[in-house]
N, C-alpha and C positions, 0 to 999 in steps of 0.2 A: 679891306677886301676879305671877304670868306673864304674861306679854305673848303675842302669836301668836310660833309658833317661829320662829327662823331661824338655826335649828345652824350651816349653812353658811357664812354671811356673819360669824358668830363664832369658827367652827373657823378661816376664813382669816386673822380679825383677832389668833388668838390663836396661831396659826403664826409673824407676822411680831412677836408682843410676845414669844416666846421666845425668837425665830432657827431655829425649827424648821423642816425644808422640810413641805410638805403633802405627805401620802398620799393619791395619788388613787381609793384605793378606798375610804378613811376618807371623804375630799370627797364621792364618789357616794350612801355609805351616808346620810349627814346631808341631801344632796341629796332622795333620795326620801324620808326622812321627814318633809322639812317639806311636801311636798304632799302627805301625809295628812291629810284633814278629822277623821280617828277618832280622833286623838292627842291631842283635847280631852278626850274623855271618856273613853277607854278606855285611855288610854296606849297608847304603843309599845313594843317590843324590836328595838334595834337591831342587828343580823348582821351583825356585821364578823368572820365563820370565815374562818378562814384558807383553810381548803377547798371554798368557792364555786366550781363549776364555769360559774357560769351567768356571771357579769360577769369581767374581769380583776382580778387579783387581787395587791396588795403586801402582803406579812403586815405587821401591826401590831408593831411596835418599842418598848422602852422610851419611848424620847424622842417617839413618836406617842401613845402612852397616854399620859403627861404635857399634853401638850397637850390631849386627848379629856375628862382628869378634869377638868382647867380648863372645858372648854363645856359639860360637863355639872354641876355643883358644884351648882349651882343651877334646874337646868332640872329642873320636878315633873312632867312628863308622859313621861321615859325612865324606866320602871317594870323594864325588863330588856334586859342585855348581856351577847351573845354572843361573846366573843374567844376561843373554842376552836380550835386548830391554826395557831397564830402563834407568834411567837419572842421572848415575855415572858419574863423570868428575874426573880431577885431585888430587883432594881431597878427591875422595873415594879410588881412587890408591892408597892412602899412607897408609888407612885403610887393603887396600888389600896387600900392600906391610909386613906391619907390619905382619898383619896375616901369611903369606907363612912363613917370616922367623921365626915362633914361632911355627906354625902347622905342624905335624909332618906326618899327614895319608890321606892330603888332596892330589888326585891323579886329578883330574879332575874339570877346572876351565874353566868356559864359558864366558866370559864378551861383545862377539859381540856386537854389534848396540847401544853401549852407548856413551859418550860425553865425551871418554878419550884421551888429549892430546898426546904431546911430553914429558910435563914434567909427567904426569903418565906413561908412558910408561919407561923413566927412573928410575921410582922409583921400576915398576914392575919388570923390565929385568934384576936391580942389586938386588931386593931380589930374583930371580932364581938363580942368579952366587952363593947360598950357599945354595939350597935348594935342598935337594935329595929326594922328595918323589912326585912332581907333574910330573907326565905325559904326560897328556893332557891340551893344553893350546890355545881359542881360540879368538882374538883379534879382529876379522871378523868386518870391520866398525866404527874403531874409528881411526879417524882423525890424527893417531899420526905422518904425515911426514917421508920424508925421513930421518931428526935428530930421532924420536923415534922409526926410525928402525934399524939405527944401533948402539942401545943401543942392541937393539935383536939379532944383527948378533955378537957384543962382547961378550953378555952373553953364546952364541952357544960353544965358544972358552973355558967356562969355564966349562959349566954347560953337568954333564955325566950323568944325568935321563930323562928328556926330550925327549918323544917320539913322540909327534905329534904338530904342529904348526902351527897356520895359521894366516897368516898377509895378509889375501885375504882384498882387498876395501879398506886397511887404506893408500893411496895415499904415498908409499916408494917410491924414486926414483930408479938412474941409481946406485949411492954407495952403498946403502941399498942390490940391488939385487947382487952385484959383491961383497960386503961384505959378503953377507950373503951365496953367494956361495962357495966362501974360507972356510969360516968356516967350511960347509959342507966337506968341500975335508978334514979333522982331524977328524969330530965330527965321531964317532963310534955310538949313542944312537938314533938318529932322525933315524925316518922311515917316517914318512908324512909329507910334509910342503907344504901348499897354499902358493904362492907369486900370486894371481890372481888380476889383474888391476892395476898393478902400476903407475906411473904417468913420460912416458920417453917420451925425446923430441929432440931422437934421431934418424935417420934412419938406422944408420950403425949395429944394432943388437952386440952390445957388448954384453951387459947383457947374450943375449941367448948365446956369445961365452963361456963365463964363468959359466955358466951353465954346457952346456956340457963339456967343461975341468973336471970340479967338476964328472960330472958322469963316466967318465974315472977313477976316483978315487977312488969314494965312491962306498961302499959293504954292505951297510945297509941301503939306501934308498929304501923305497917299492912302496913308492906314491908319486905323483908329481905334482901341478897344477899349471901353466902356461899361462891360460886362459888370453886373453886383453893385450897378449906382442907385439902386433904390429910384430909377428914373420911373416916372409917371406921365398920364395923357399929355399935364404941361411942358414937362421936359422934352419931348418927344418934340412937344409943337412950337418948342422954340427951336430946336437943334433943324426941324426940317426947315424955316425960317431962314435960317443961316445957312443952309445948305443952296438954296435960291441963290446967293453969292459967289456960290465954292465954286470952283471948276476944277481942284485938284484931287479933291477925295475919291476914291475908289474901292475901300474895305471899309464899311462899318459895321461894327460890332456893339449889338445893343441886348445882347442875348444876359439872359438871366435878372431880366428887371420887373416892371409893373404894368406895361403896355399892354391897355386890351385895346377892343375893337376900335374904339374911338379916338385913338393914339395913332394907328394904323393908318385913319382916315384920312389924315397928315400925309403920310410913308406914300400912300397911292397916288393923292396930287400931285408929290413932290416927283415920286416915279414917271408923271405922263410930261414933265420937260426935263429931266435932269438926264444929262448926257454923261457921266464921267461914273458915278457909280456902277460897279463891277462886281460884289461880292457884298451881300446886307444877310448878316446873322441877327435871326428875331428866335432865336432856339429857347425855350424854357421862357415865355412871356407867358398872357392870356387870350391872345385873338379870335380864338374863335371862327366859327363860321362868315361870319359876315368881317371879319380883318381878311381871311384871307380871300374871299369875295373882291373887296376893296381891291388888295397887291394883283388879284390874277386878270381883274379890268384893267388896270392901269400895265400889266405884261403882255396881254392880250392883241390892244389897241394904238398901245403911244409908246410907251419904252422899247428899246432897241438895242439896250447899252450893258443891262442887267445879265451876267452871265452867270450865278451861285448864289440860291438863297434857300436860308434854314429855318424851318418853320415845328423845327423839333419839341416835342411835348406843349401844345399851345394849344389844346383843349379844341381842337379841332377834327369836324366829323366827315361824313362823304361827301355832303352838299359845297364844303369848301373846299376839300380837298379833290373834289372831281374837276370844278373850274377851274385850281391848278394848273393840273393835268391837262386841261382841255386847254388853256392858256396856251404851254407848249405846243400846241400844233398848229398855232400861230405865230407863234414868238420862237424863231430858230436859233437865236443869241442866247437864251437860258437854254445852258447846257448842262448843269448841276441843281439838283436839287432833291434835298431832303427831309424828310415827314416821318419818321419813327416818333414813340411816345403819344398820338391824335388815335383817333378813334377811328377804328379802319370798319368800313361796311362791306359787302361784296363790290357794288357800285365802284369804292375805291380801291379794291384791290383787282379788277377789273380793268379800270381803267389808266394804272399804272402798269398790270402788268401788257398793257397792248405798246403804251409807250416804250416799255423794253423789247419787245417781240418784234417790235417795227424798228426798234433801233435807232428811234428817236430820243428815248436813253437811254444810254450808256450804263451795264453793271456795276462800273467800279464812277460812275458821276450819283448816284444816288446810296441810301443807306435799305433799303426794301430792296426782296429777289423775290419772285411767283413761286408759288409750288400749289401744286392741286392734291387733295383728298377727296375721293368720293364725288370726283366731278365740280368739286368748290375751287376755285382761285380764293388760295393766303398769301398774306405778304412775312415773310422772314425778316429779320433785319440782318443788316452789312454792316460791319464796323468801319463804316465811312464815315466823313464828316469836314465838316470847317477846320477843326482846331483837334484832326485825328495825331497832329504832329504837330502839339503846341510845347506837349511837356516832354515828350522823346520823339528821335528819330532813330529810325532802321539803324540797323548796325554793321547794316552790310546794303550794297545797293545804291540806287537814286531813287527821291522822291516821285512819282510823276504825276501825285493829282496834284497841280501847279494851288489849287483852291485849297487846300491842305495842310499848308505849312502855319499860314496867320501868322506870317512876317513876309511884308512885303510881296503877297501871292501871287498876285497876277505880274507886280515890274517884277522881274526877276533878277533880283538884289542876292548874290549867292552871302556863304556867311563869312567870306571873307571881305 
C-alpha cells in the first residue's frame, strides 16, 4: 500500500546509500511532484528531458538513473518517465532493464536521443518479453543497429501489452524491418509503430513488400510511420494493394520517400473506397501537379473518411494546388491540410486564402496565413504540421491539434 509521496526526501536518502552525488534537476523534478494533489488518482509523468529550457538543467547519468530506479521500484502513482535527450548508454539500460521487470504501474517510457547501444537495447527488449504493464515505449535516436532491433521484433513475438513503439533514427536495417513486420502479422496489442529512417542498401523494396503482406493481416494497427524508406512507385503500389484489406489503419506516414505522380495514382484509387484512413503524410515526396490532381479527385468525389493531409515541399504548382483547395469545398471531412515548400502562384494563394476567410479553414489546421502587399494575396507560412510534436512537446499546456502529435493522433491514446 502507498503511503503520501515523498520522492525527494527518498531520492536524497538513496543518493547517500549509494555514494551517488544528487542531481539537482533529478531533486527539482521529484520536488514538484510530490506537491501534486492529482498524483493520487491520476498518476504522474515525471520530465526529467534533457532538453528543458524552462528550469536548469544536468542531463541524467547512468549512476543518477540507478539511484531514480531505486525511488521509484515501488512507488505506484509514477505511471510515466521521460528521460529523452540525456546521456544514458548501456549501462543505464540495465538499470532500466532491471527496473521494468520489477515495476509494476510504469505505462509510459521515453528514452529517445540518448547513447543507448545494441547491447541496451538487448537488455531492454528481453525485460518487455515479461512485462505487462508498459505501453508506451520510445527509442527515437539511439544507435542500437539493425542486431538491437531485432531484439525488438523477438520481443513483439512475445510481449501482448505493448501498444506504441518507435524505433524511428536508430539505424535498423533490412532484417530488423522484415523481422519486425512478421511479428506484426501475430502481434494483436501494437497500434503504433515508427520504423522511420532505417538504414537499407537496397533498391529492390523488399522491406516495404513485407510491410504490406503484414497489413493484409493485421487488424489492430492504427499508425504507421514509414518515413526515409527509400519507397518508390512500386512500393507505393504494393502497400495500397494491402491496404484494399486493412480496415484498421488510420495514420500513414510515407513522407520523405520517392513517390511521384505515378505512385500517387495508386493513393487516389485506393482513397475513392477506403474508409478508415484518417491522416496520410506525402510531405517532401515528388507529386507534382498531376499527384495532387489524382488525391483532390479522389477527396472531391468518393472519400469521406480523409480528415489531414500533407502535401509539403512536392514540387507542386497552382494548377494542383487550386484543386486541392477546390476539393475542400466539397469534401467537409478534410479539415487539415498543408502545402508549404510547392510553388505558390496568385491563383493559390488566392484560393487558399478564401478557404480561411470563409472559415472553411481553420488558421491553426493549416501551415499558410494570407497577407496582402500592394493589393497581391501572399501566403506566409505557420509552423504547423503532422509531426509539429513528434520530437518535443509544449512544456506547459495541452496539445490541441489532435493531427499533431504522430502517436496515435486521431484514437486518443494519452502517454500514459
Amino acid at each position: 500500500m502507498s503511503v503520501h509521496p515523498d520522492l525527494h526526501q527518498h531520492y536524497v536518502q538513496t543518493c547517500q546509500n549509494l555514494g551517488q552525488p544528487e542531481n539537482p534537476f533529478i531533486a527539482h523534478v521529484l520536488q514538484e511532484a510530490d506537491k501534486n494533489d492529482k498524483i493520487w488518482t491520476k498518476g504522474t509523468t515525471l520530465k526529467i528531458a534533457g532538453n528543458n529550457h524552462l528550469v536548469p538543467v544536468q542531463r541524467v547519468t547512468d549512476g543518477d538513473l540507478q539511484v531514480l530506479a531505486s525511488v521509484l521500484r515501488n512507488t505506484v502513482f509514477v505511471t510515466g518517465l521521460d528521460l529523452r535527450c540525456n546521456v544514458l548508454t548501456d549501462a543505464g539500460a540495465k538499470h532500466i532493464a532491471v527496473f521494468l521487470q520489477e515495476n509494476s504501474t510504469l505505462r509510459y517510457l521515453n528514452l529517445m536521443f540518448n547513447e543507448i547501444g545494441t547491447r541496451g537495447a538487448e537488455l531492454i527488449a528481453r525485460a518487455l518479453r515479461r512485462n505487462e504493464t508498459l505501453l508506451y515505449l520510445r527509442m527515437t535516436g539511439n544507435k542500437i543497429g539493425n542486431k538491437g532491433g531485432m531484439f525488438f521484433a523477438s520481443m513483439l513475438q512475445m510481449n501482448s501489452t505493448l501498444e506504441k513503439l518507435d524505433l524511428g533514427d536508430c539505424d535498423v536495417g533490412t532484417q530488423c524491418l522484415i523481422a519486425t513486420a512478421t511479428a506484426l502479422t501475430q502481434n494483436k496489442s501494437v497500434k503504433a509503430v515508427n520504423l522511420n529512417r532505417p538504414s537499407l542498401y537496397s533498391e529492390q523494396e523488399e522491406t516495404t513488400v513485407h510491410v504490406a503482406l503484414m497489413l493484409k493481416n493485421n487488424s489492430s494497427l492504427v499508425e504507421l510511420h514509414l518515413c526515409k524508406h527509400e519507397m518508390k512507385n512500386f512500393g507505393i503500389e504494393r502497400l495500397c494493394e494491402a491496404l484494399y484489406e486493412n480496415s484498421s489503419l488510420r495514420y500513414l506516414d510515407l513522407s520523405c520517400n520517392k513517390i511521384t505522380r505515378d505512385g500517387v495514382k495508386f493513393l487516389g484509387e485506393l482513397l475513392k473506397r477506403n474508409e478508415t484512413l484518417e491522416i496520410l503524410d506525402l510531405s517532401a515526396n515528388r507529386i507534382e501537379d498531376d499527384g495532387a490532381i489524382y488525391l483532390s479527385e479522389a477527396l472531391a468525389s468518393y472519400n469521406r473518411t480523409l480528415q489531414a493531409l500533407s502535401v509539403v515541399s512536392n514540387n507542386v504548382s497552382g494548377k494542383g494546388l487550386v484543386a486541392l483547395s477546390d476539393a475542400m469545398k466539397t469534401n467537409m471531412e478534410l479539415s487539415y491540410i498543408y502545402i508549404w515548400g510547392n510553388k505558390f502562384d496568385e491563383a493559390t494563394c488566392m484560393a487558399f486564402s478564401e478557404l480561411i476567410q470563409t472559415s472553411r479553414l481553420k488558421p491553426n489546421c493549416t501551415d499558410v496565413e494570407p497577407y496582402e502587399v500592394d493589393g497581391h494575396i501572399h501566403l506566409a507560412e505557420l509552423s504547423h504540421g503532422l509531426k509539429k510534436h513528434y520530437y518535443w512537446t509544449p512544456s506547459f499546456g495541452q496539445v490541441t491539434n489532435k493531427d499533431a502529435n504522430a502517436s496515435l493522433a486521431i484514437v486518443m491514446v494519452s502517454e500514459y
